[in-house]
MARDREN-76880 format. One line per 10 residues: their letters; for each residue y, x, z of N, C-alpha, C. Coordinates in pm, whole numbers, plus 50000, padded with zeros to 5 digits. Layout:
N
a> Y/X/Z/Y/X/Z/Y/X/Z | ...
END
This chain:
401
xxxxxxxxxx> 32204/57944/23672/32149/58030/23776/32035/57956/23848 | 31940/58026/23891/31839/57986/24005/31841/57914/24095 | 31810/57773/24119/31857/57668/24214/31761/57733/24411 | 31786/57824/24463/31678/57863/24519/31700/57745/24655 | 31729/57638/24643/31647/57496/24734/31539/57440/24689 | 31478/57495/24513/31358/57471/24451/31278/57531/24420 | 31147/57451/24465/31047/57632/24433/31032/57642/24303 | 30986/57746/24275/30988/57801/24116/30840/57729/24064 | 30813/57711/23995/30724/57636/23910/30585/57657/23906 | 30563/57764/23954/30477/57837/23986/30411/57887/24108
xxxxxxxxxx> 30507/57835/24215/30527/57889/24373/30348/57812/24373 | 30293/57907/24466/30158/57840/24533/30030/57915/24420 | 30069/57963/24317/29945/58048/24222/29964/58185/24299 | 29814/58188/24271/29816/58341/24327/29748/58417/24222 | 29765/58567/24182/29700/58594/24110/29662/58705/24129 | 29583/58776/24042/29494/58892/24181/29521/59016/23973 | 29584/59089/23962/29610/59177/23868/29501/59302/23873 | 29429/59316/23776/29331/59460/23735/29389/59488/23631 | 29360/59604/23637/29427/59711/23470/29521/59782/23498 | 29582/59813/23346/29714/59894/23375/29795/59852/23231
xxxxxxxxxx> 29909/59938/23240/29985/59970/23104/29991/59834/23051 | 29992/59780/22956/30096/59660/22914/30017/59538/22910 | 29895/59507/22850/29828/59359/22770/29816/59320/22914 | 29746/59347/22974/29708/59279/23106/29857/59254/23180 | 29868/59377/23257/30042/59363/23369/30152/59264/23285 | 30144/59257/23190/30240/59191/23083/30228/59032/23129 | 30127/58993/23097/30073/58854/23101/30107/58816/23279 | 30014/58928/23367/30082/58885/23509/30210/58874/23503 | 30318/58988/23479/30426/58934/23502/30519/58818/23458 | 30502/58789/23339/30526/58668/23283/30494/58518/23413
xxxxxxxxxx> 30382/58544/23444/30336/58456/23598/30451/58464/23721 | 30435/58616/23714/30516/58625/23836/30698/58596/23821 | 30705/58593/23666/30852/58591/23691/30892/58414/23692 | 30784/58355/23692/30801/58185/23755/30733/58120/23859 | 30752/58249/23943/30678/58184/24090/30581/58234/24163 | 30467/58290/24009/30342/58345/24105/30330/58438/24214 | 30260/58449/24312/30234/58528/24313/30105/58648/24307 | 30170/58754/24242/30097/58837/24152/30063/58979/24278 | 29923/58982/24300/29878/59106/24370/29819/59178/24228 | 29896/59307/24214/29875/59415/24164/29781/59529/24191
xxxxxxxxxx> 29638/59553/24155/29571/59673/24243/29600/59778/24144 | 29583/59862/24198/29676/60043/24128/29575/60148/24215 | 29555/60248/24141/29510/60375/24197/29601/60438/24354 | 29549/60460/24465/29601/60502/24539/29668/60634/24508 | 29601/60720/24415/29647/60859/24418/29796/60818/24279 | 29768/60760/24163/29886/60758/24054/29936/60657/24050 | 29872/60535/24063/29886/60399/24020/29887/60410/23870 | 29909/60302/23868/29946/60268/23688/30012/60327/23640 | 29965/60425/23541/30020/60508/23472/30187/60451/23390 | 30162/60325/23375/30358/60303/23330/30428/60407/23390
xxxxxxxxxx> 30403/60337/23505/30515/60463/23618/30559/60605/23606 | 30501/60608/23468/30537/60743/23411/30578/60745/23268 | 30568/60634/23239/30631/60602/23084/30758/60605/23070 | 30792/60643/22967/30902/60684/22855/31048/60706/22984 | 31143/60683/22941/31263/60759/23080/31235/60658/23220 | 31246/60830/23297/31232/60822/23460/31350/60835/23530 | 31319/60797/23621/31497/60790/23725/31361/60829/23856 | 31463/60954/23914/31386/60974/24057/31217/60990/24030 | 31139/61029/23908/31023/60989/23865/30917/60866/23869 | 31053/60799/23868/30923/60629/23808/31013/60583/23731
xxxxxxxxxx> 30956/60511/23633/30967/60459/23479/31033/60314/23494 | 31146/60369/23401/31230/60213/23437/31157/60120/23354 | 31069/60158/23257/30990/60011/23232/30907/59968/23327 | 30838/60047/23411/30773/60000/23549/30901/59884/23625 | 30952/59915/23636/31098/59858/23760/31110/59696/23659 | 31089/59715/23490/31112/59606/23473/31001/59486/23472 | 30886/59566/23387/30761/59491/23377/30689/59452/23507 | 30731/59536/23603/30616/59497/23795/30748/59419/23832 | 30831/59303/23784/30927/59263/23925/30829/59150/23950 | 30913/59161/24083/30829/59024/24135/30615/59026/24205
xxxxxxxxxx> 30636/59204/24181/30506/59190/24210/30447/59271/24312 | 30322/59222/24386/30307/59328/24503/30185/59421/24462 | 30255/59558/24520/30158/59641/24517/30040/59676/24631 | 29926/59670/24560/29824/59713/24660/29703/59842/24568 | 29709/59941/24715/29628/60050/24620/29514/60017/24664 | 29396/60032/24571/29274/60039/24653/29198/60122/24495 | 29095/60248/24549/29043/60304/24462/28908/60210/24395 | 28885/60174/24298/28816/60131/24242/28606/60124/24204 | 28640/60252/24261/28529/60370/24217/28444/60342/24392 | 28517/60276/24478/28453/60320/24579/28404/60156/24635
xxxxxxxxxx> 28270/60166/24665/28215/60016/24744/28293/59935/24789 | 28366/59993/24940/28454/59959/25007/28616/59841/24927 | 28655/59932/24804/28720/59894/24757/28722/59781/24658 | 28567/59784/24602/28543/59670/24549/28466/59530/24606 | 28470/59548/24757/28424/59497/24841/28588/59341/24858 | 28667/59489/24882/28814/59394/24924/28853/59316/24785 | 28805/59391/24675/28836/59281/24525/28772/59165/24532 | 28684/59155/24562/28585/59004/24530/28629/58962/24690 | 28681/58972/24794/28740/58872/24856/28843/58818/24828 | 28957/58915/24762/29071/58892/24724/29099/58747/24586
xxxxxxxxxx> 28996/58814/24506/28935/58684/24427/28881/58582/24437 | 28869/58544/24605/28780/58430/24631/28886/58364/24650 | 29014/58404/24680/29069/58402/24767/29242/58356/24637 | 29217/58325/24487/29324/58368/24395/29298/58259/24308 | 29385/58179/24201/29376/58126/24096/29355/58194/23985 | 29410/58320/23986/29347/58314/23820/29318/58523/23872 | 29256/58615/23779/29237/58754/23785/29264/58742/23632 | 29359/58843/23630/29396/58878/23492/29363/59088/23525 | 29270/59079/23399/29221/59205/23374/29204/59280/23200 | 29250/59389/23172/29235/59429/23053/29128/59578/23055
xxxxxxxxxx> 29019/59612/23122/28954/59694/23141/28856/59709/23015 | 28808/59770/22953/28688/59824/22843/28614/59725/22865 | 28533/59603/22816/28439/59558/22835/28297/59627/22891 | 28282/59565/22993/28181/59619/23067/28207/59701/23206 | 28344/59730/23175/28386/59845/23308/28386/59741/23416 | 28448/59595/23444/28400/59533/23547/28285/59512/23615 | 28197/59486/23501/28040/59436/23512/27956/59600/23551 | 27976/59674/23525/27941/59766/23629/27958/59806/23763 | 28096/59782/23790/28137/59778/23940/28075/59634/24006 | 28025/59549/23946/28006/59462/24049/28128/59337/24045
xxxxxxxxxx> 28217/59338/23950/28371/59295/23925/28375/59204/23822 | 28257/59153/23768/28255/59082/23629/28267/58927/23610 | 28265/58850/23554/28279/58723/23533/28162/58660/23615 | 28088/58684/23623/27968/58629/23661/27968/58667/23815 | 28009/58786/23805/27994/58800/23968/28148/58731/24020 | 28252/58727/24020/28351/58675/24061/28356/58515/24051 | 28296/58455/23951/28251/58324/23954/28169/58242/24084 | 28071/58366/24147/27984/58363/24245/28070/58328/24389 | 28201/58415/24384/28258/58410/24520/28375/58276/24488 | 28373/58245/24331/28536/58196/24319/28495/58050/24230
xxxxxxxxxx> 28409/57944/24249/28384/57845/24114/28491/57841/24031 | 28578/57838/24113/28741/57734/24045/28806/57842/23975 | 28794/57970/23988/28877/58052/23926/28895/58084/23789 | 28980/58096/23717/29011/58129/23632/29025/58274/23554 | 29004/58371/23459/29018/58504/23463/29036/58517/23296 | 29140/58574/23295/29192/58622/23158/29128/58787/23146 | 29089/58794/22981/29001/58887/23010/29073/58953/22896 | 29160/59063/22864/29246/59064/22727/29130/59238/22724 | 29129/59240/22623/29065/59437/22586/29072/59436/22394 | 29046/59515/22343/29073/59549/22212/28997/59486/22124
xxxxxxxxxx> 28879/59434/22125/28824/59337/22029/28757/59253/22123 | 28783/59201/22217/28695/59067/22280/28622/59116/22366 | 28545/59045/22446/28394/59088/22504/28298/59038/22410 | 28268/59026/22335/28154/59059/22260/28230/59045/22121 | 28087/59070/22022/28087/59121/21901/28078/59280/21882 | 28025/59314/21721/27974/59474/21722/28079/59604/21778 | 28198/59522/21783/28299/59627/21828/28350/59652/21950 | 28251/59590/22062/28358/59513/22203/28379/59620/22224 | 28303/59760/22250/28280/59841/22331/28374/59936/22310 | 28447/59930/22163/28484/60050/22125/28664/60045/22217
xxxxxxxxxx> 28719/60191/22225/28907/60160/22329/28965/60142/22215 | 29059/60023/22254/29120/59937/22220/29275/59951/22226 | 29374/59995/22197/29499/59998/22214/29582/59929/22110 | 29705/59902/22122/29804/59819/22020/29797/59856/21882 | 29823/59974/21860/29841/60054/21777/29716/60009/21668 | 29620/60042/21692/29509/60000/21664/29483/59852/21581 | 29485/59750/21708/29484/59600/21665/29568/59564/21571 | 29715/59656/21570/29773/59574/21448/29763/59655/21331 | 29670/59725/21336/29623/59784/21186/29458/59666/21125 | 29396/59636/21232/29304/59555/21225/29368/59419/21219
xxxxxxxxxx> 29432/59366/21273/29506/59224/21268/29540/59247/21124 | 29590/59265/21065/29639/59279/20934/29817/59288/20916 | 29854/59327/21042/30018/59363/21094/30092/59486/20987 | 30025/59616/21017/30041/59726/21001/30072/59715/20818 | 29946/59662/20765/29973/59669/20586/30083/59599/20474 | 30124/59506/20592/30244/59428/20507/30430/59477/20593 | 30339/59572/20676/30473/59653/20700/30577/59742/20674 | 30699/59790/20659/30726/59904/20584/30750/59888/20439 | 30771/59993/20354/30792/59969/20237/30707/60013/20103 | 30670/59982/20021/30541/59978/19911/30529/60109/19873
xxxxxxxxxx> 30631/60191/19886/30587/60371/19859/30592/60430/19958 | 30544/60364/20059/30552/60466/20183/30451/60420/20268 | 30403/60504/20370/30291/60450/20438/30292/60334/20581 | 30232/60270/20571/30282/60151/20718/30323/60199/20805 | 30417/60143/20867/30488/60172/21004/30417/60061/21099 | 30486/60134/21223/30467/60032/21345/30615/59972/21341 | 30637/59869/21444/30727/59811/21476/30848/59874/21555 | 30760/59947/21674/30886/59983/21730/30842/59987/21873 | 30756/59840/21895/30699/59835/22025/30579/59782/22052 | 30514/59751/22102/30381/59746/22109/30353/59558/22131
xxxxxxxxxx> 30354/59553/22011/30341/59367/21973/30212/59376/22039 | 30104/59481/21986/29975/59386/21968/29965/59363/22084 | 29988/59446/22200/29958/59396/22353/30031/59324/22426 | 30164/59274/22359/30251/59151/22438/30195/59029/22341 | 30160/59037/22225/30120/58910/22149/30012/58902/22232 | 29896/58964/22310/29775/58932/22331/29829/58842/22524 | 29929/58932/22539/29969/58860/22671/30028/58754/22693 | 30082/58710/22582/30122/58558/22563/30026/58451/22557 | 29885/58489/22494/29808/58432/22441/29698/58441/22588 | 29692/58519/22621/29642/58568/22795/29737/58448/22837
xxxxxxxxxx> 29838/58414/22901/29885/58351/22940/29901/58211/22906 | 29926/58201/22816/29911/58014/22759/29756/58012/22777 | 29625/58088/22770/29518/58053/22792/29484/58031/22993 | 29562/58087/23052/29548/58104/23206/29637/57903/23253 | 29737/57919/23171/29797/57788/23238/29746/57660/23171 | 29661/57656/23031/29556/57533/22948/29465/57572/23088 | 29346/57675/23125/29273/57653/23173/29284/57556/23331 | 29383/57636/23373/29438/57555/23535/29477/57433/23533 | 29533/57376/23367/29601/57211/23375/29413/57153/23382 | 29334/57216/23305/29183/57129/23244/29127/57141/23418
xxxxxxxxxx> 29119/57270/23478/29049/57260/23648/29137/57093/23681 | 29244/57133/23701/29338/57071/23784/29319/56909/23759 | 29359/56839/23651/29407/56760/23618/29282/56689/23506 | 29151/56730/23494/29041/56682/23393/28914/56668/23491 | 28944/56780/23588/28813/56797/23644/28718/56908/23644 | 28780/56971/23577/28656/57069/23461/28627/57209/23576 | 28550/57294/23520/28574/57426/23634/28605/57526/23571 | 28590/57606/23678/28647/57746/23636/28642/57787/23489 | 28680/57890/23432/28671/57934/23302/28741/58097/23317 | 28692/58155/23221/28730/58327/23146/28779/58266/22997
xxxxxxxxxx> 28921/58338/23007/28983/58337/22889/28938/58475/22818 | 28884/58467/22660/28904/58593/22613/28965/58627/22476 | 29068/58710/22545/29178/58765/22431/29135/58874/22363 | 29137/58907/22264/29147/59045/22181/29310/59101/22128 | 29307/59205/22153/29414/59217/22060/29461/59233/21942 | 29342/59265/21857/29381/59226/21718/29379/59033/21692 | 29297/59035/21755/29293/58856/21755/29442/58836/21729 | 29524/58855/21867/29654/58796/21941/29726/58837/21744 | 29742/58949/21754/29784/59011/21620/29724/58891/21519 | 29638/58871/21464/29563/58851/21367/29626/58674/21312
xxxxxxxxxx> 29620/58660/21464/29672/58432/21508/29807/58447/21448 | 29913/58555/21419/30039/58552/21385/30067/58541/21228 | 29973/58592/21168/29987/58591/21029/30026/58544/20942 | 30030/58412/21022/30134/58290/20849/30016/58274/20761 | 30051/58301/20651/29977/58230/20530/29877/58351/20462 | 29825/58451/20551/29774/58583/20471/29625/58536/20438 | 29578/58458/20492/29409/58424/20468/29394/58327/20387 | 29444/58235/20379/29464/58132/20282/29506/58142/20147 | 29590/58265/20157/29650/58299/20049/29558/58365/19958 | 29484/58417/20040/29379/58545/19987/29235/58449/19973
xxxxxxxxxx> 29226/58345/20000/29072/58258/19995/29089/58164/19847 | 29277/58159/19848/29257/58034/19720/29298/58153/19586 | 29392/58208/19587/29430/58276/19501/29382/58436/19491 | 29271/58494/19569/29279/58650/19565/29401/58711/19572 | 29478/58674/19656/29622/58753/19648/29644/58836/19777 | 29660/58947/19805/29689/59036/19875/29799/59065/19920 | 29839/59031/20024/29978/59055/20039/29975/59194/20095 | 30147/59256/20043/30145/59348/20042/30258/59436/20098 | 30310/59544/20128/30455/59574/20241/30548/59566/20089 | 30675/59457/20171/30769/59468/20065/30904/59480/20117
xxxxxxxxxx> 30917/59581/20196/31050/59679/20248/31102/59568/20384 | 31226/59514/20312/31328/59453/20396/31339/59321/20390 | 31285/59259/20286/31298/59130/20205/31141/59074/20251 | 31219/58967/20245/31083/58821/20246/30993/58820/20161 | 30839/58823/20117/30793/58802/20005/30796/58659/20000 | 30853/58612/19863/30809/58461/19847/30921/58340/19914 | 31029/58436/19921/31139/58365/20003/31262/58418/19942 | 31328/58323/19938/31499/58389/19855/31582/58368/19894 | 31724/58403/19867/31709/58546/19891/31729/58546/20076 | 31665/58695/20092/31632/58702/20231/31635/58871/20253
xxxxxxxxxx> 31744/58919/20295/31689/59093/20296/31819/59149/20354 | 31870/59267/20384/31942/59363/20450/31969/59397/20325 | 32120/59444/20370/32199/59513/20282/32268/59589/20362 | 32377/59656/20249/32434/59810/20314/32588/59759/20283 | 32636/59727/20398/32798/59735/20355/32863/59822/20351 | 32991/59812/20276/33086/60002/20298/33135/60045/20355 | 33095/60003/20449/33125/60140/20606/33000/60167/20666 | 32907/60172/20598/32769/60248/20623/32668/60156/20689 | 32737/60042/20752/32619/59939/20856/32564/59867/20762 | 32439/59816/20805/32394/59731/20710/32381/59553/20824
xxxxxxxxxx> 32365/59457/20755/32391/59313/20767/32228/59278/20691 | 32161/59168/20807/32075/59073/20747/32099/58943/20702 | 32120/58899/20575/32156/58742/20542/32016/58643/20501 | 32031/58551/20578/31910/58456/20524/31980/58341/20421 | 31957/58375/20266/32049/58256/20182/31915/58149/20145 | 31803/58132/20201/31669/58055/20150/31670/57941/20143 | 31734/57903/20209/31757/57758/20185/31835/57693/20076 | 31800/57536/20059/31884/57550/19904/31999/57535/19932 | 32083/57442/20015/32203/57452/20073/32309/57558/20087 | 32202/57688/20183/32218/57743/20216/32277/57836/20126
xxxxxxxxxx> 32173/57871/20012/32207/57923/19883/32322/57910/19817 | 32354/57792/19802/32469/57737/19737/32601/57776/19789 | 32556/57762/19968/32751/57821/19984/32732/58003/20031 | 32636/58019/20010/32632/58186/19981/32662/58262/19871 | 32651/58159/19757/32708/58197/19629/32841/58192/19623 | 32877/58077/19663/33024/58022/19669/33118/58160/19730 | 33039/58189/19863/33144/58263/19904/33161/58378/19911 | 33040/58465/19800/33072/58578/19737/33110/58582/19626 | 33168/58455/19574/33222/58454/19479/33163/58443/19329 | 33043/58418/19354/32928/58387/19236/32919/58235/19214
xxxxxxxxxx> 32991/58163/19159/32972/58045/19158/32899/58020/19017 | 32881/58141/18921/32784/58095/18819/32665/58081/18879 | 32617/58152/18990/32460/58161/19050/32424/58037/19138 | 32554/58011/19162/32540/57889/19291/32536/57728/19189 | 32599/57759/19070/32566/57653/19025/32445/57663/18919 | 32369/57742/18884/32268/57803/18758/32141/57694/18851 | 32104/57575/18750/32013/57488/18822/31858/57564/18809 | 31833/57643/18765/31717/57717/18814/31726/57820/18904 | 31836/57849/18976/31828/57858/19088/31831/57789/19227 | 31840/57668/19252/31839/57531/19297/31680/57543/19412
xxxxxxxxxx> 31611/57607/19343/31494/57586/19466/31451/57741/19454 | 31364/57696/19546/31317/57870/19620/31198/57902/19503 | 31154/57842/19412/31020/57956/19352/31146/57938/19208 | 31249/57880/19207/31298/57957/19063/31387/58098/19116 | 31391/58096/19243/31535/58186/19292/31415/58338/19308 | 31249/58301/19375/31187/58429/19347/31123/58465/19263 | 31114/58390/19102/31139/58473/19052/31277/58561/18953 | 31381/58512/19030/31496/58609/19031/31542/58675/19128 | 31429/58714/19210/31502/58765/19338/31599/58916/19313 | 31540/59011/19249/31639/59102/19221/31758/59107/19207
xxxxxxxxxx> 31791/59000/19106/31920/58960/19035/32017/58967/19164 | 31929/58843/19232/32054/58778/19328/32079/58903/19450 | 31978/58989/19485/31966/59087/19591/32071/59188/19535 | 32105/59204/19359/32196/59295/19332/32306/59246/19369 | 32321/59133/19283/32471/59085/19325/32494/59054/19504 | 32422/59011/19583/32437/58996/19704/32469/59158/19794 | 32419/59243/19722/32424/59412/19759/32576/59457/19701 | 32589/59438/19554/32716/59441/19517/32849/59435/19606 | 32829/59268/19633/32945/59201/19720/32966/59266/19851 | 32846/59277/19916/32853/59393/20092/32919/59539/20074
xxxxxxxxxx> 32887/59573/19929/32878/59709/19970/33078/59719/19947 | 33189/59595/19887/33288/59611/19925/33363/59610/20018 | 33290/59531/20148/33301/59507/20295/33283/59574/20421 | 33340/59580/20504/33337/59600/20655/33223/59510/20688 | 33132/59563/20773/33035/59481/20848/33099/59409/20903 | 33215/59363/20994/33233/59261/20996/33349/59162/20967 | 33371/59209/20795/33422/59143/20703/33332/58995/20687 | 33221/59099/20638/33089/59020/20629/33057/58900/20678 | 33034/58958/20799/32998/58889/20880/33110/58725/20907 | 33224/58805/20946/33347/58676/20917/33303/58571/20801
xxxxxxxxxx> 33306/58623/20697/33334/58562/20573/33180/58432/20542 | 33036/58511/20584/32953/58428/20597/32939/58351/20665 | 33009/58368/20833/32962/58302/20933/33079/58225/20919 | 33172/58224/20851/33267/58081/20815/33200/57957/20699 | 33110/58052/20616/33035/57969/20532/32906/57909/20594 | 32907/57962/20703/32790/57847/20779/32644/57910/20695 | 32618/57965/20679/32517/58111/20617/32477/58174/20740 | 32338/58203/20743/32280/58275/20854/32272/58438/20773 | 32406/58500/20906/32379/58632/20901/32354/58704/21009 | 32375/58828/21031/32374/58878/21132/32397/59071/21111
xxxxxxxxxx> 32394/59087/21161/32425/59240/21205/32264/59341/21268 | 32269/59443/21231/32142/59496/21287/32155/59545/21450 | 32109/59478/21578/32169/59506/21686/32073/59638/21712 | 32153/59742/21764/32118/59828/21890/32123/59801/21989 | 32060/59881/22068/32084/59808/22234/32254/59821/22335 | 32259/59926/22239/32450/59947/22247/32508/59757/22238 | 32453/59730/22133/32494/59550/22047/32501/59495/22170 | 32338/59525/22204/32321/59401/22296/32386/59405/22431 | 32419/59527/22482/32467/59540/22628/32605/59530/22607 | 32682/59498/22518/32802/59435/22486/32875/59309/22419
xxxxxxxxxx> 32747/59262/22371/32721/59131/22284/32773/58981/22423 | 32894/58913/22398/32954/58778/22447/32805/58713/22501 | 32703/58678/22354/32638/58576/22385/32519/58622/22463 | 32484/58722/22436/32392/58759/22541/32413/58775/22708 | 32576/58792/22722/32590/58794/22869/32646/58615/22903 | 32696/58537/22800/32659/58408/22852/32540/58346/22845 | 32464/58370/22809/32300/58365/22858/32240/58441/22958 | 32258/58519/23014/32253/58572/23119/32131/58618/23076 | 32135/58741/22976/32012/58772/22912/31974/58950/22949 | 32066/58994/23020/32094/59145/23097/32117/59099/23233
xxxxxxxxxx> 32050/59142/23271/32048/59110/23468/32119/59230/23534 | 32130/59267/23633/32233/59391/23688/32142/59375/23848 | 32070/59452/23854/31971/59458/23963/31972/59620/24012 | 31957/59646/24147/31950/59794/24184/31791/59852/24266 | 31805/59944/24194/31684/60048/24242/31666/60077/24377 | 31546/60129/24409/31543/60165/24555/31652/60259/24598 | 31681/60337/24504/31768/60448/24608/31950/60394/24554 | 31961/60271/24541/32100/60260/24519/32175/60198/24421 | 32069/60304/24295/32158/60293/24113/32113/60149/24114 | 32214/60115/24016/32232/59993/23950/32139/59991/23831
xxxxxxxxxx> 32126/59926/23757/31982/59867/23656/32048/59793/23626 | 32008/59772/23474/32013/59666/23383/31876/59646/23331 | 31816/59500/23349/31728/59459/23340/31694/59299/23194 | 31604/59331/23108/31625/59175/23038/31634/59056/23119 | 31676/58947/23086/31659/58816/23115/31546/58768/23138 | 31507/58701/23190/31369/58585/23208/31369/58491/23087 | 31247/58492/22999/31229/58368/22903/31109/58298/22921 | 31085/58191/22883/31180/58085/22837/31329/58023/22963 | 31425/57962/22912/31469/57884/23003/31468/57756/23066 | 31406/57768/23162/31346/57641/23241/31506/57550/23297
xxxxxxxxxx> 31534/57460/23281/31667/57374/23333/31648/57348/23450 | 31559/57301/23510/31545/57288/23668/31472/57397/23764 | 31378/57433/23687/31313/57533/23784/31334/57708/23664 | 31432/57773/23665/31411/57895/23570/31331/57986/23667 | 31291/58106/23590/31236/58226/23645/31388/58285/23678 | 31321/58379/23787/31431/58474/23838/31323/58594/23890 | 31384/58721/23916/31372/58850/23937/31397/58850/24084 | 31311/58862/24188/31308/58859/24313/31323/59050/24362 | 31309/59118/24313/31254/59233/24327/31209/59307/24185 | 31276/59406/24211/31210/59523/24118/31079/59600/24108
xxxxxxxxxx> 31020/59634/24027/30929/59667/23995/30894/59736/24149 | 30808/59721/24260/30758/59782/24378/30708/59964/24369 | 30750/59993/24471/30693/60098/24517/30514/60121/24555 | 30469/60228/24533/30326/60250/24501/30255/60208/24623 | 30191/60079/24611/30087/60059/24763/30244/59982/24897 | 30345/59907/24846/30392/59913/24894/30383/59749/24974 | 30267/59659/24927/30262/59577/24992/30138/59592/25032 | 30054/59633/25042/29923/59663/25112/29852/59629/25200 | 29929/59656/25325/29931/59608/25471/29932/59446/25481 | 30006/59330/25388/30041/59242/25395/29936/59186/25292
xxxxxxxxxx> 29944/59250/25209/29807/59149/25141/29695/59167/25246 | 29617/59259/25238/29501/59278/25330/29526/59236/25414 | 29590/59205/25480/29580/59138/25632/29588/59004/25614 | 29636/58917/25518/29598/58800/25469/29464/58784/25400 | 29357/58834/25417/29218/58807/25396/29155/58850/25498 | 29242/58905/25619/29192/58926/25790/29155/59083/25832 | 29202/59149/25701/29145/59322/25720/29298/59339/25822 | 29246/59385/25937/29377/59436/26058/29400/59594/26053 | 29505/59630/26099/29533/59724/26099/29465/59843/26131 | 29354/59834/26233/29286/59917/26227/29239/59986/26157
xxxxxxxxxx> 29188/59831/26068/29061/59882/25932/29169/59914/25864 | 29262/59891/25834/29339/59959/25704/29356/60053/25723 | 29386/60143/25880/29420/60280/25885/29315/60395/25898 | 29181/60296/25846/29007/60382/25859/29018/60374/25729 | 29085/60259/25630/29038/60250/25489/29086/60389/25423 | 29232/60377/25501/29357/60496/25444/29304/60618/25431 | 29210/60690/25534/29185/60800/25571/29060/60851/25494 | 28982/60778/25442/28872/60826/25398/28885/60739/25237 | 29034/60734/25170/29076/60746/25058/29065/60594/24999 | 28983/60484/25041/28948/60385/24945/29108/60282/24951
x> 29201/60322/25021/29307/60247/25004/29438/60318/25005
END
């Protein structure tokens, strides 16, 4: 648990949030869930459209409640002088501005690298959008979906007679926010600790996508080889794939290793395969991968999933089970990791929330607060750059806050 006699690791960053929806807010919160703190600006009239994503309680989006904890809200309309007046103080005033806007949409308002550099030397600004700020494509909108068809994600996905799938959730814009983020905390150690100054990180999201690839470019520069979607199974790895046991669940086993191999044979009872010395290493086992995927399919499909599971995980064999979120909100090891939080909403209900990662031993992240209410710290930021109440209740009225 959270030692709270220690500040969090992060206590003393401030960070000043533009954008919306995931690549950008993603990367802030990751900040904020070790200390920072993260000012959020949002449309006075909707805010950030999350707040309306996928299931609502009371009409705001429990992925809002999870992705904004820890963070304060401030509305200020964008579009209006006034409002971009209070941004570039707020930024003079911040370690790092993390923004995912269209290239160029800053630099028209007056909001751009160059101009925020002007009020801020030392600052830092992560700049994540769909292909970079420059090159022939900066300009074009940019979403996940997208990048990991350009990253080269999308084509080795899915299965060879069928057309690419997505994942499930939107990698390309949390891969780009990771990469947003390890670029925000390299830049602050080089200010901090080298000397150096300010800097703009810039992420793309097919980039973020593209950096994950493993061996697809290399592969394709020495040999012309194309990799290609090959269902459930590893290409180039043995054996490695999902199967269907006979009570309908299916089980992932990793037997790739040679070890590994050996007491996977053993303990489905194939000890001709476990001892057959061309199967002994991984490029004689792919090219038998079928063989062994039958007989390994064979053996499940006489089993209880967690026959299975017993029988491998006594052989010291990496298996596993396909989790639902049913799995996980009942799963031992996930609640001794304290990987489901139990946090409550404004009006009462209880929440279940993920865990904080990585785990820090002395200083971890913790969840101070749930995702905020719209404009609900406002008053308190602005008045920490000296705007008083007055002016906030002239800003209020004639819409720019």
């Amino acid at each position: 648990m959270p030692n709270d006699q220690k500040p969090m690791p992060l206590e003393g960053v401030r960070v000043l949030e533009l954008g919306s929806l995931i690549a950008g807010p993603y990367a802030s919160a990751l900040l904020a869930q070790f200390g920072a703190e993260v000012i959020k600006i949002e449309s006075p009239k909707d805010g950030d459209p999350l707040r309306k994503w996928r299931k609502l309680h009371e009409g705001t989006s429990l992925w809002w409640y999870t992705q904004s904890r820890n963070k304060k809200s401030v509305t200020l309309d964008l579009k209006r002088d006034e409002a971009r007046e209070i941004v570039r103080r707020l930024a003079g005033k911040v370690d790092i501005v993390i923004e995912n806007f269209r290239p160029g949409t800053l630099e028209k308002w007056g909001l751009g690298w160059e101009d925020l550099r002007a009020v801020n030397p030392k600052l830092v600004m992560v700049r994540i959008s769909g292909y970079g700020q420059s090159g022939p494509y900066r300009g074009r909108p940019g979403f996940a979906a997208i990048a990991e068809c350009m990253g080269g994600l999308r084509h080795v996905t899915g299965f060879p007679d069928r057309p690419p799938v997505r994942a499930g959730v939107s990698l390309g814009d949390t891969l780009a926010s990771l990469y947003g983020t390890i670029g925000a905390l390299v830049a602050m150690h080089h200010l901090r600790e080298n000397g150096g100054e300010g800097q703009f990180i810039d992420v793309a999201l097919y980039e973020a996508v593209f950096a994950v690839m493993e061996s697809l470019v290399p592969e394709y520069a020495a040999f012309g080889h194309v990799r290609e979607r090959t269902g459930s199974s590893l290409p180039g790895i043995s054996p490695s794939n999902t199967y269907l046991c006979g009570d309908g669940r299916f089980v992932v086993v990793a037997g790739n290793g040679d070890a590994i191999f050996k007491r996977l044979m053993n303990a489905i009872e194939r000890r001709d395969l476990a001892d057959d010395p061309e199967l002994a290493r991984n490029d004689g086992r792919v090219k038998n991968n079928d063989a062994l995927d039958a007989a390994i399919s064979a053996w499940t499909a006489k089993h209880k999933l967690e026959e299975v599971l017993s029988i491998l995980e006594q052989a010291d064999v990496p298996v596993g089970r396909v989790y639902t979120v049913a799995d996980i909100a009942e799963d031992p090891h996930y609640k001794a990791r304290e990987m489901v939080e139990r946090h409550d909403l404004p009006d009462g209900q209880p929440i279940d929330l993920p865990g904080i990662v990585p785990k820090l031993s002395e200083t971890p992240g913790q969840t101070r607060w749930v995702g905020p209410q719209l404009g609900a710290h406002t008053e308190e930021v602005l008045a920490s750059i000296g705007i008083g109440a007055d002016e906030i209740g002239r800003l209020r009225e004639i819409g720019v806050v």
